[in-house]
C-alpha positions as CSV (number, residue, x, y, z in Angstrom):
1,X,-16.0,-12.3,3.3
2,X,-16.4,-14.6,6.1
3,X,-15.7,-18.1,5.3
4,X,-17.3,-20.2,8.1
5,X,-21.0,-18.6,8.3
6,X,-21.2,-19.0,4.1
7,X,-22.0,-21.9,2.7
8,X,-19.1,-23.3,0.7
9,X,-20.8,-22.8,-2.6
10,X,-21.3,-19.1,-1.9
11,X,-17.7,-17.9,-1.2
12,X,-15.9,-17.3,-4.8
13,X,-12.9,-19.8,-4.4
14,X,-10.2,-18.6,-7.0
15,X,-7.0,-20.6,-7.7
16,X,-7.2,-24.2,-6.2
17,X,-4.0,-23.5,-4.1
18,X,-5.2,-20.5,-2.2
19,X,-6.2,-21.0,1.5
20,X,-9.4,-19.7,2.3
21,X,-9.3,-18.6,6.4
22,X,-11.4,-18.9,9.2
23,X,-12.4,-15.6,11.2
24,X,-13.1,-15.5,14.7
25,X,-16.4,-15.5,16.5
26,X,-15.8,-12.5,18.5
27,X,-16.7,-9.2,16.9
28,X,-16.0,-6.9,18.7
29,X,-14.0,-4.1,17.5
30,X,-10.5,-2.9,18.8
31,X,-10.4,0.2,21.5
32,X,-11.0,3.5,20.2
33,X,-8.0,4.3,22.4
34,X,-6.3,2.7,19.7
35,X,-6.6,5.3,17.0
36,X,-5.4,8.6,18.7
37,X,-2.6,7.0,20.9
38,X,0.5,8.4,19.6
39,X,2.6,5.3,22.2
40,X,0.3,2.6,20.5
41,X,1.1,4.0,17.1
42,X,5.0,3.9,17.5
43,X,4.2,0.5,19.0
44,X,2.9,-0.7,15.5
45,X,5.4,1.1,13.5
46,X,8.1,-1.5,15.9
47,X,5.2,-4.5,15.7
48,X,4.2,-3.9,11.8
49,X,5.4,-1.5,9.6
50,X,9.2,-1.7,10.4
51,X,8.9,-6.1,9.5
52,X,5.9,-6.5,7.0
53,X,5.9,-7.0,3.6
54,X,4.6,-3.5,2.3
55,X,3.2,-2.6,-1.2
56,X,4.8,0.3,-2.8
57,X,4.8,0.9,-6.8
58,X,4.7,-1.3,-9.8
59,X,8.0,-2.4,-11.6
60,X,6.6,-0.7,-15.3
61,X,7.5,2.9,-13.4
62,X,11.6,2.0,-13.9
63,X,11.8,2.0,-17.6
64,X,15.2,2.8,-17.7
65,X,18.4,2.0,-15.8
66,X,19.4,4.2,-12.9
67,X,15.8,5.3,-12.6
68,X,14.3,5.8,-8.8
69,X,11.2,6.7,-6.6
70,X,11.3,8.2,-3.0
71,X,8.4,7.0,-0.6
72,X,8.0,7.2,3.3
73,X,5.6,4.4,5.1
74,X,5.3,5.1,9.1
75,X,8.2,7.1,9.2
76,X,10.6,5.4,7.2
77,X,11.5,6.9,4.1
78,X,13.3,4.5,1.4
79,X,13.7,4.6,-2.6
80,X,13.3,1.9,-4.8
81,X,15.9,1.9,-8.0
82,X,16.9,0.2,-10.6
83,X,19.8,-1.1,-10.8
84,X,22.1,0.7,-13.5
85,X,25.4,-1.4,-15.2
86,X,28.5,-0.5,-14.8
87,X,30.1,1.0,-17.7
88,X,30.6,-1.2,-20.9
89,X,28.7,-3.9,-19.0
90,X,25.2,-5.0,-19.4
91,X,22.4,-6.3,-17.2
92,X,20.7,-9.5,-18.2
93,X,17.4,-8.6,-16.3
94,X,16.0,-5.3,-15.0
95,X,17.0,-5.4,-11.2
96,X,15.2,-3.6,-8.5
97,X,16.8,-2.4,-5.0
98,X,15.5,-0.5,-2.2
99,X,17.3,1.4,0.3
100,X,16.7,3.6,3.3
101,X,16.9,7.2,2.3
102,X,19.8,8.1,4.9
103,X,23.4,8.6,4.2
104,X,26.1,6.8,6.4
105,X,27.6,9.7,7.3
106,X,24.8,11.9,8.9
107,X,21.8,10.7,8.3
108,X,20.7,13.1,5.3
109,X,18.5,12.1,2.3
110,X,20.5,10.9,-0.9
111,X,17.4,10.6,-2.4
112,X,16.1,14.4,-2.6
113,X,12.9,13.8,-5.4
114,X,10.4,12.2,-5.3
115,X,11.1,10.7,-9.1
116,X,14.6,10.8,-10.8
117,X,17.4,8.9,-12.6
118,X,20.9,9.1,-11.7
119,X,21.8,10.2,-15.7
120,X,25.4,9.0,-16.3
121,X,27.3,9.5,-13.5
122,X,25.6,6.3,-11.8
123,X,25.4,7.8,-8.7
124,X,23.1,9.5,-5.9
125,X,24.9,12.3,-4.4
126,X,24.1,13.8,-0.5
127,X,24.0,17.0,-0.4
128,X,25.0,17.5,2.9
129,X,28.7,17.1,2.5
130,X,29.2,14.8,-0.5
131,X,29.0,11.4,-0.2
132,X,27.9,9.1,-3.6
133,X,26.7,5.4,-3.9
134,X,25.8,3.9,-6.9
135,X,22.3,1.7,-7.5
136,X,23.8,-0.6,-5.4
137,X,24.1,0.9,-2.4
138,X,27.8,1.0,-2.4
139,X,29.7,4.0,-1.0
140,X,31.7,5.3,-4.1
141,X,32.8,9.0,-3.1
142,X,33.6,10.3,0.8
143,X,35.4,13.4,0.5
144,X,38.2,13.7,2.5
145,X,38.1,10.5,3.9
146,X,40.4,8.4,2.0
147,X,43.6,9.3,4.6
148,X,41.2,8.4,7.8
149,X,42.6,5.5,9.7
150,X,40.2,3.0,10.2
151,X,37.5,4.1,7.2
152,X,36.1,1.5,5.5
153,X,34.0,2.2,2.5
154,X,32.8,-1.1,2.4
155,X,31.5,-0.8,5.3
156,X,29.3,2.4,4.9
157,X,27.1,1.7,2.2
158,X,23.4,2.5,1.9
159,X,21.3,0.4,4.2
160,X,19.7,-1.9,2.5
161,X,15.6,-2.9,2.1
162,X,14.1,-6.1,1.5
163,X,12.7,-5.8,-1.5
164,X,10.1,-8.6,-3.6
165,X,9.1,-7.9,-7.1
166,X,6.3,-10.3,-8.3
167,X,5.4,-12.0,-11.6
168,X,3.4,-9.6,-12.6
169,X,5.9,-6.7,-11.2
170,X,4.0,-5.5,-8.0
171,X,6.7,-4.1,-5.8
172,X,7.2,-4.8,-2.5
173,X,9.4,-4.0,0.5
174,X,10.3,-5.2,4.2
175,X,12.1,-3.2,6.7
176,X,13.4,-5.5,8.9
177,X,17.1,-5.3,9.2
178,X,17.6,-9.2,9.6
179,X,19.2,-10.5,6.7
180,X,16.4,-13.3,6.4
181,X,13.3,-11.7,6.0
182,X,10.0,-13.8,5.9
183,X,9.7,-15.5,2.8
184,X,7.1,-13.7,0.5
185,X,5.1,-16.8,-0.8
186,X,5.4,-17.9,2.6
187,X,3.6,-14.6,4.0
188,X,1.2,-13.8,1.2
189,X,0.4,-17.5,-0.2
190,X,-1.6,-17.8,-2.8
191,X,-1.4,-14.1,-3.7
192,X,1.0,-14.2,-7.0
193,X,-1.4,-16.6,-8.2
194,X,-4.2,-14.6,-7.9
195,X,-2.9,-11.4,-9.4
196,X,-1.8,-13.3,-12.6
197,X,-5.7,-13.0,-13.2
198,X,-4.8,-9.6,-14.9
199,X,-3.0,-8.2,-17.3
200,X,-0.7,-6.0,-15.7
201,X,1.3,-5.7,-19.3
202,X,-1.7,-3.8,-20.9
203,X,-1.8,-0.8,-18.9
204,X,0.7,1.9,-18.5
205,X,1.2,4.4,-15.6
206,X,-0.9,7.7,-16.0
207,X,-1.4,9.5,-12.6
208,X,-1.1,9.4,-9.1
209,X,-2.8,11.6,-6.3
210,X,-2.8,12.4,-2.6
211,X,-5.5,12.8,0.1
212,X,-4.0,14.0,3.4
213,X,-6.4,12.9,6.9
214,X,-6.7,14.1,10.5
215,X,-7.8,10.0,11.0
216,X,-6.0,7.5,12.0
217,X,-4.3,5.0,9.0
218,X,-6.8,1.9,10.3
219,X,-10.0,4.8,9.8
220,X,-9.4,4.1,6.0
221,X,-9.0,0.6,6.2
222,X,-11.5,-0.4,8.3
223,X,-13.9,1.3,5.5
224,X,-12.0,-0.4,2.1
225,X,-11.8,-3.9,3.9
226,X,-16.1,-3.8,3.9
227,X,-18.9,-3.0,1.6
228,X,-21.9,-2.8,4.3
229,X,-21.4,1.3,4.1
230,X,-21.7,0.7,0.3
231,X,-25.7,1.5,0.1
232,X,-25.5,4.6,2.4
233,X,-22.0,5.9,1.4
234,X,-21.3,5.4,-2.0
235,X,-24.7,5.9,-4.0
236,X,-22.3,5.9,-7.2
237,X,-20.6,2.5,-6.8
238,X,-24.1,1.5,-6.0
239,X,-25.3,1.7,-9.4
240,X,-22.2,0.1,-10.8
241,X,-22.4,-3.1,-8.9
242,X,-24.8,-5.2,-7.3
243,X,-24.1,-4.8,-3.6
244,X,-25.9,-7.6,-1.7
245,X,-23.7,-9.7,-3.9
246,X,-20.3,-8.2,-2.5
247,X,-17.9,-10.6,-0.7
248,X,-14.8,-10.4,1.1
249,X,-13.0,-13.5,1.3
250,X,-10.3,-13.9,3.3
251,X,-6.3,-15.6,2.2
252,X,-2.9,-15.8,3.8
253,X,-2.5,-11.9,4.5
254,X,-4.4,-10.8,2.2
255,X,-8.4,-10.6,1.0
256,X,-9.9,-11.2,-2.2
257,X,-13.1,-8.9,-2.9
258,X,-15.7,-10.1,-5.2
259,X,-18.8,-8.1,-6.5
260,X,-20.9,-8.7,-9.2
261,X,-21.9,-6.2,-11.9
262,X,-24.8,-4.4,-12.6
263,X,-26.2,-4.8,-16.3
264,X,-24.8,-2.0,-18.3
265,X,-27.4,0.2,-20.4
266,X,-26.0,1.0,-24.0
267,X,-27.3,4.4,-24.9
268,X,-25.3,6.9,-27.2
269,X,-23.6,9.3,-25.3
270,X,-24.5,12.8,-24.6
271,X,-22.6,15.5,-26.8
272,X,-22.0,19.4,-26.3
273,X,-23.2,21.3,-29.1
274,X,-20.6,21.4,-31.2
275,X,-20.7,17.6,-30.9
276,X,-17.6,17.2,-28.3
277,X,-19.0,14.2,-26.5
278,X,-19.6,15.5,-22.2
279,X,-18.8,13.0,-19.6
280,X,-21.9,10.3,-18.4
281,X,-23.3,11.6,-15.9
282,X,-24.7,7.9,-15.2
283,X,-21.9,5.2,-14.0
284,X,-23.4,1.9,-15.6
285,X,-23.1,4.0,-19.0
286,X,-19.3,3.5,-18.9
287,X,-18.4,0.7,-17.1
288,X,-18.4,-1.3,-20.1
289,X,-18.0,-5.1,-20.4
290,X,-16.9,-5.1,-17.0
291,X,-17.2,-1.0,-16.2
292,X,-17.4,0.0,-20.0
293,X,-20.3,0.6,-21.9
294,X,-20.7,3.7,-23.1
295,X,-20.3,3.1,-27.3
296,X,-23.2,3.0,-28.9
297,X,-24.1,-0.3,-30.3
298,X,-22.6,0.0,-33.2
299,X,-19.2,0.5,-31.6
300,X,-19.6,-2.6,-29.2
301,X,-17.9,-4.8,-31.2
302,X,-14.9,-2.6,-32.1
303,X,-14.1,-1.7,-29.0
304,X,-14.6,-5.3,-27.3
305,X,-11.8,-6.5,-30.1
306,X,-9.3,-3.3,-28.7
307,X,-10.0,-4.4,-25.1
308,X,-8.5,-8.0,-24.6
309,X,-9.3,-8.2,-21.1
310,X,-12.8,-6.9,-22.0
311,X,-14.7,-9.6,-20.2
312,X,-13.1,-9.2,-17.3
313,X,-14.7,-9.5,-13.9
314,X,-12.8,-7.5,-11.7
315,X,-9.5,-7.9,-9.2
316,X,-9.4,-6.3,-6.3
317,X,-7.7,-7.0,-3.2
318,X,-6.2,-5.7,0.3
319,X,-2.9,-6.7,1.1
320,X,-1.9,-6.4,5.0
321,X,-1.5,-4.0,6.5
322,X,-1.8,-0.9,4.4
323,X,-2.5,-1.6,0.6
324,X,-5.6,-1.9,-1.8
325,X,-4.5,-3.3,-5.6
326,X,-7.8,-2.5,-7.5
327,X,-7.7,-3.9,-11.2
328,X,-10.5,-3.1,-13.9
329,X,-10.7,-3.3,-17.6
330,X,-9.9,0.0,-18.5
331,X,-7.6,1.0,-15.2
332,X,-6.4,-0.3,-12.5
333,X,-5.1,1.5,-9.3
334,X,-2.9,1.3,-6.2
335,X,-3.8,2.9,-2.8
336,X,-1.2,3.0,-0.4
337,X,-2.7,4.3,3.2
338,X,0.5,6.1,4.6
339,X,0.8,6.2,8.7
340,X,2.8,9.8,9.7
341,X,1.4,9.7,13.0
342,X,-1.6,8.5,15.6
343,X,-3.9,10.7,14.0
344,X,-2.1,12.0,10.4
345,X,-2.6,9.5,7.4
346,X,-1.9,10.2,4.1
347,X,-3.6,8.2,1.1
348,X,-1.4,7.8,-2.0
349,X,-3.1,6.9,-5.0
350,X,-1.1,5.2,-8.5
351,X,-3.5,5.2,-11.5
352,X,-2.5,3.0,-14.4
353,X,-4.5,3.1,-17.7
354,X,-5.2,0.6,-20.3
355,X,-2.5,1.1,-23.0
356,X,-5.0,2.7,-25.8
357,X,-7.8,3.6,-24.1
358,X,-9.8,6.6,-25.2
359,X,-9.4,9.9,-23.0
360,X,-12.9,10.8,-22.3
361,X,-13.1,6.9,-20.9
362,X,-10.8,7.3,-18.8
363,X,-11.5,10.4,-17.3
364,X,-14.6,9.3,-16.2
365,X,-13.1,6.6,-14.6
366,X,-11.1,8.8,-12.7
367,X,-14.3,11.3,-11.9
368,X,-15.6,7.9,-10.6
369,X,-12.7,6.9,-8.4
370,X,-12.1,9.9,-7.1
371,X,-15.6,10.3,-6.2
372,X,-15.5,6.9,-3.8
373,X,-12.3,7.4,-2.4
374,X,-13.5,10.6,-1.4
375,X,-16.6,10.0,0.2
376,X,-14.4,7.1,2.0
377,X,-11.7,10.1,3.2
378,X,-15.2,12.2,4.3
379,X,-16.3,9.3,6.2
380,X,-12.8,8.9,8.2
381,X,-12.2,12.2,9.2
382,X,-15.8,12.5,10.8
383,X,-15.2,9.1,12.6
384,X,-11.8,10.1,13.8
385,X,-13.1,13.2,15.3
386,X,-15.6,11.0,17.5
387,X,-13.1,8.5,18.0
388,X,-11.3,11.2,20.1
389,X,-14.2,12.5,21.7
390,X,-13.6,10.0,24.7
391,X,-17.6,8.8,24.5
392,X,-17.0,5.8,21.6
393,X,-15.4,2.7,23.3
394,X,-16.0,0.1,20.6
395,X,-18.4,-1.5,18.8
396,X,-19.8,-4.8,17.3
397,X,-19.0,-5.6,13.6
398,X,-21.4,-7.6,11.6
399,X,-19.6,-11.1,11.6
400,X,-20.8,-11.5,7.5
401,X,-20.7,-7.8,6.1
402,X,-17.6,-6.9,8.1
403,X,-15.6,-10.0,7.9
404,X,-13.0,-8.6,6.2
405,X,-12.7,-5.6,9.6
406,X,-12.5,-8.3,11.6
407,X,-9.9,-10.7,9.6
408,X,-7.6,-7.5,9.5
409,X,-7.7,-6.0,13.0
410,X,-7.3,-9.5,14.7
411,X,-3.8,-9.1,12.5
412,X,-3.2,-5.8,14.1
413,X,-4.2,-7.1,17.1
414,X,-2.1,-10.3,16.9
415,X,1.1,-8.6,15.9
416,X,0.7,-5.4,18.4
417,X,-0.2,-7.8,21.3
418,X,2.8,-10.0,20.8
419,X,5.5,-7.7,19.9
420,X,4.5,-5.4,23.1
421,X,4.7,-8.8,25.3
422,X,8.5,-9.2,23.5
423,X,9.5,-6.4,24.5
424,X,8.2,-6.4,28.2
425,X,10.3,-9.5,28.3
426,X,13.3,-7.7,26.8
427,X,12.8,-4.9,29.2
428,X,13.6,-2.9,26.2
429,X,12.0,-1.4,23.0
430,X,12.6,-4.1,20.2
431,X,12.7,-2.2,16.7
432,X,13.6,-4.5,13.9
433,X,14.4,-1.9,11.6
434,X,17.0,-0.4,13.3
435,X,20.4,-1.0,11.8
436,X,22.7,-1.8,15.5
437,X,21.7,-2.0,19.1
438,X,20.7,1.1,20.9
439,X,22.3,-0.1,24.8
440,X,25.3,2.6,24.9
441,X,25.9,3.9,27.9
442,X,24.7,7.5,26.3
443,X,21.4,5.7,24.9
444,X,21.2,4.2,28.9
445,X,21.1,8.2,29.4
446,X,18.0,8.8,27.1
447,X,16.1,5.7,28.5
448,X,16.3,7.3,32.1
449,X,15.6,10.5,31.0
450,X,12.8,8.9,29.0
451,X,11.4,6.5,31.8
452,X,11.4,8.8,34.8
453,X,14.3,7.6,36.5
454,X,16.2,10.8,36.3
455,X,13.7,13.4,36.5
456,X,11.6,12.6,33.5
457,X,8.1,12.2,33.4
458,X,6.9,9.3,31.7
459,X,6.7,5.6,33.4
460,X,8.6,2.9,32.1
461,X,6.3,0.8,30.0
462,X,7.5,-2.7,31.1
């Protein structure tokens, strides 16, 4: 929420270390033009995606050596592995890599699932033409190319990601090919505090799901980063929490959302005949001591002594630009809000259950997730297909109930506004990601061709 039109007593504060930050004044929303632009879009894949600090997984999914998962964020497609030892050696500490998903040689995938391990030869294989690196990233096979003069295999190894793994083993990656990325705690300050709030160590990975949108990636968050369609929206999540009370509160890249909970009612739950117990059809019913109630009263004490974090208020928070982290007593899950173009998003969704937890809990809790998140994805694509209507300009976001909009498109705004004056500077597209120059003289051909200058359509940009 807001910080400077609530009183300082009414903003939920959290550890003593983390900054709380001011929002501007001016509330206006940015263009319309700015979700179906495919230029603008590649311009914040060059001013964001490709030099952030992105959430992607949680470090529980790499149980075992050699273990890896393939993702793609804006276009950029990556795995993350664990590092595997060579033989009769032995790791001290689980170590986690990332790498673009590109060989050296022509640019195909190494990485060709979406989950794997690379068993005991230690090494992803192209299967274009051959090539092998080992969870390192080092080139350990080029057929035929031990005779070339001048081959280097040194020199040819994966290209490496940034990769962060906090305390409490959230996962995350940066693009940018300089070898000195921002410093995490410098970017997201505060944040590892914060999330040591939950137990991460209780839960275990159980699911993950996909919702693919015509809407444009900001549709989504502009809708998680405020509650003030909450009443209308979501009549569910309603019930479960009081809304009036919901707060967004912005920190040092990140937001911190606070809600407080509805009383639970204890009633025994319905049962089939037969006595298989059927799923609540009301939402206080199971969110117990913090979204679980459903035991009858007898059962309250048992299953508060399972439940360790059974008090537990709640820990939910956006991480720029394209993450939610959303942590409850009996689950918590990931969203990940995938750009593939202007007006293609793609919502990727990690669930992780509390270690124990009965199955007919948590299956509500997933009815119930899935519920919100899709009235969220109903609400985006109607709003994208007025967005591109041409009528919509912008609009004016309530300074209190859509501080959180406002805190996160001044970022976009920021970083888009400032990149795009860099590279009118530069005369040149400036795309930190990218491994080497592109100024050859055949490149020089393409930005002609491009640009107008030799029979092309488009103007130059600059």
């Amino acid at each position: 929420m807001l910080a400077s039109p609530l009183a300082p007593v009414d903003v939920p504060t959290g550890p003593k270390d983390v900054p709380t930050v001011q929002v501007r004044s001016n509330t206006n929303t940015l263009p319309s033009s700015w979700w179906s632009s495919e230029r603008l879009y590649e311009l914040e894949r060059r001013a964001i995606f490709s030099q952030s600090w992105l959430f992607v997984t949680h470090a529980s999914r790499f149980e075992k050596e050699g273990t890896y998962s393939s993702f793609e964020i804006a276009g950029y497609p990556f795995f993350v592995i664990r590092e595997k030892a060579a033989p009769g050696q032995e790791l001290q500490k689980p170590v986690l890599r990332a790498f673009h998903n590109a060989c050296r040689h022509r640019a195909y995938p190494v990485a060709k699932k979406k989950e794997g391990n690379v068993g005991m030869s230690g090494v992803l294989s192209c299967g274009y033409h051959g090539w092998c690196y080992d969870t390192r990233g080092a080139l350990r096979k080029a057929p035929q190319f031990d005779n070339v003069p001048g081959f280097d295999k040194s020199a040819n190894g994966l290209f490496p990601v940034h990769t962060h793994v906090t305390a409490t083993g959230l996962v995350f990656v940066n693009f940018t090919a300089s070898p000195e990325p921002p410093a995490f705690n410098e970017v997201f300050r505060g944040f590892e505090e914060e999330m040591k709030e939950f137990e991460f160590s209780d839960y275990e990975y159980r699911e993950s799901y996909e919702l693919h949108g015509d809407f444009n990636w900001k549709a989504l968050m502009d809708g998680y980063q405020e509650c003030y369609h909450c009443p209308t929206a979501h009549p569910g999540l309603s019930k479960a929490f009081a809304i009036p009370t919901y707060k967004v509160v912005p920190r040092s890249n990140y937001c911190r959302h606070f809600a407080d909970q509805r009383p639970a009612r204890v009633v025994p739950p319905p049962k089939r005949p037969g006595g298989e117990r059927q799923r609540s059809g009301s939402i206080t019913e199971w969110l117990g001591s913090f979204i679980f109630a459903e035991k009858v009263a007898e059962q309250e004490a048992l299953e508060k002594a399972k439940n360790v974090a059974g008090e537990f208020d709640g820990l939910w928070v956006y991480a720029f630009p394209n993450s939610g982290i959303n942590c409850y007593s009996p689950a918590w899950y990931t969203l990940r809000v995938v750009p593939v173009s202007a007006t293609k998003t793609i919502l990727e969704y990690d669930i992780y259950q509390k270690k124990g937890i009965d199955e007919q809990e948590m299956l509500e809790f997933i009815d119930f997730l899935k519920q919100v998140e899709q009235e969220d994805f109903d609400l985006c694509q109607a709003t994208q297909r007025n967005l591109r209507a041409g009528v919509y300009t912008s609009g004016v976001l309530h300074p209190e109930k859509e501080n959180g909009v406002i805190y996160y498109q001044d970022m976009v705004r920021e970083k888009v506004l400032q990149h795009h004056e860099m590279e009118k500077a530069a005369g040149k597209e400036i795309s930190p990601a990218s491994s080497g120059p592109r100024d050859s003289a055949e490149d020089e051909v393409c930005k002609a061709l491009e640009s107008g200058r030799c029979g092309g359509s488009r103007d130059l940009e600059w």
